[in-house]
C-alpha positions as CSV (number, residue, x, y, z in Angstrom):
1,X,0.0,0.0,0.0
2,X,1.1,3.5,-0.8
3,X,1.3,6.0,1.1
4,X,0.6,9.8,0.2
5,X,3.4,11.7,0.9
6,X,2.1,14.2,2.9
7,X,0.8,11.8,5.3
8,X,4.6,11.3,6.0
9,X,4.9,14.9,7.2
10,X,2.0,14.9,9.4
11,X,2.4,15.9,12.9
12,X,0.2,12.7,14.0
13,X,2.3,10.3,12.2
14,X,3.4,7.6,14.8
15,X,1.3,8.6,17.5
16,X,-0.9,6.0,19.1
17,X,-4.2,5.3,17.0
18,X,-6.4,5.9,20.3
19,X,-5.2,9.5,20.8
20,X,-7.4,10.3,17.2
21,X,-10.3,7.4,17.8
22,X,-10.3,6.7,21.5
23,X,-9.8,3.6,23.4
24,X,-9.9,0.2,21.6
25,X,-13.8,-1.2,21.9
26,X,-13.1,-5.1,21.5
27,X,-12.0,-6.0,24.8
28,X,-15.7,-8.8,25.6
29,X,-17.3,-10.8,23.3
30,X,-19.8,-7.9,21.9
31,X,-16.9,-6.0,20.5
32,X,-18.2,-3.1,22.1
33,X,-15.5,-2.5,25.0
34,X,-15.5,0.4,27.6
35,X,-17.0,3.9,26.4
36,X,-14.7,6.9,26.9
37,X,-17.2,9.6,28.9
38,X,-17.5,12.9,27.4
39,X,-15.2,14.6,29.7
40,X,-12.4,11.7,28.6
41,X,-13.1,12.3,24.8
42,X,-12.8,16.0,25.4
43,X,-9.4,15.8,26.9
44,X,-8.2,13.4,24.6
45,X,-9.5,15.7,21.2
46,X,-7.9,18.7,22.9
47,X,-4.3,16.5,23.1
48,X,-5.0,15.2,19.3
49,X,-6.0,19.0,18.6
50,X,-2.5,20.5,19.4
51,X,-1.1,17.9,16.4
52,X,-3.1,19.3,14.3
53,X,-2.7,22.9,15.0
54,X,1.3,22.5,14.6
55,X,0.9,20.2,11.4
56,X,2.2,21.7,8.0
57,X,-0.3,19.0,5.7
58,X,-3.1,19.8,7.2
59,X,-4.8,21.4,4.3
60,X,-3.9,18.2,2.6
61,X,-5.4,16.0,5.2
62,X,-9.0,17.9,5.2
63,X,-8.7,17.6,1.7
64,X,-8.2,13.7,2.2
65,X,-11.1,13.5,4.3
66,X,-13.3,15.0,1.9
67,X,-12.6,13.2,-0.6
68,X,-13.5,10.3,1.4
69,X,-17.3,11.1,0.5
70,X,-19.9,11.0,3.1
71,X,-16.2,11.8,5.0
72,X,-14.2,9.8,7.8
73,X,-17.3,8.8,10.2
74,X,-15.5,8.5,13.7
75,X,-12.3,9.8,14.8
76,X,-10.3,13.2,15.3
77,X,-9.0,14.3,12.0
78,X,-7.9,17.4,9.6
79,X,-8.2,19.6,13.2
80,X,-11.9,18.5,13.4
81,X,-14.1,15.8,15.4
82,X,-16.7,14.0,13.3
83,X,-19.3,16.5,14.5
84,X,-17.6,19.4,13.2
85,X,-16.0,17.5,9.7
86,X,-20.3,17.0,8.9
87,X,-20.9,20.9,10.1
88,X,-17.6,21.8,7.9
89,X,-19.1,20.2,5.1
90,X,-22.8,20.9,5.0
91,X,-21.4,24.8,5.2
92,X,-19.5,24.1,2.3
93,X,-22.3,22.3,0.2
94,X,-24.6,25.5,1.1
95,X,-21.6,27.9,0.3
96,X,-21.6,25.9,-2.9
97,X,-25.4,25.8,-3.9
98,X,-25.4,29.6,-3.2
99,X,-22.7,30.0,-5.2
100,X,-24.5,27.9,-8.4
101,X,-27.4,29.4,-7.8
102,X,-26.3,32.8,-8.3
103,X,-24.6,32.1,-11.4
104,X,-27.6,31.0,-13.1
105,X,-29.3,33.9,-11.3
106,X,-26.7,36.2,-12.7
């Protein structure tokens, strides 16, 4: 598998997968393991956050998540929690209808 290079330069690369998607959930039979609280998975997005606001790809890695359609569904990515990657891109699908609307307005 290849690997884009710009994921090479990312300040996440070779930290622990838990810091961006939270504690392993397979540890019973279910799959579904311990749930991180909402105080946990606050403190942990604010640690993954400072990677992000010190990495030099991350217009590159939003762009990667975008392009991943309906977008990355779980996980801290691009500077952004899944919450705020859907808000990011409904606001850009509305910026974009306004913008095609008022061309064939225009």
């Amino acid at each position: 598998m290849r690997i884009a290079s710009w994921r090479l330069r990312a300040a996440c690369r070779g930290q622990p997968l838990e810091l961006f998607y939270g504690p392993p959930r397979d540890d019973d039979d279910t799959g579904r393991g311990p749930r991180e609280t909402p105080s946990q998975k606050a403190k942990r997005e604010a640690r993954a956050k400072r990677f992000c606001d010190q990495c030099e790809v991350l217009d590159e890695c939003l762009t990667a998540q975008l392009a991943l359609g309906r977008g990355q569904q779980y996980g801290y990515a691009a500077g952004m929690n899944e919450d705020e990657r859907v808000a990011y891109r409904r606001r850009m699908m509305r910026t974009a209808k306004r913008r095609a609307e008022a061309r064939e307005g225009a």
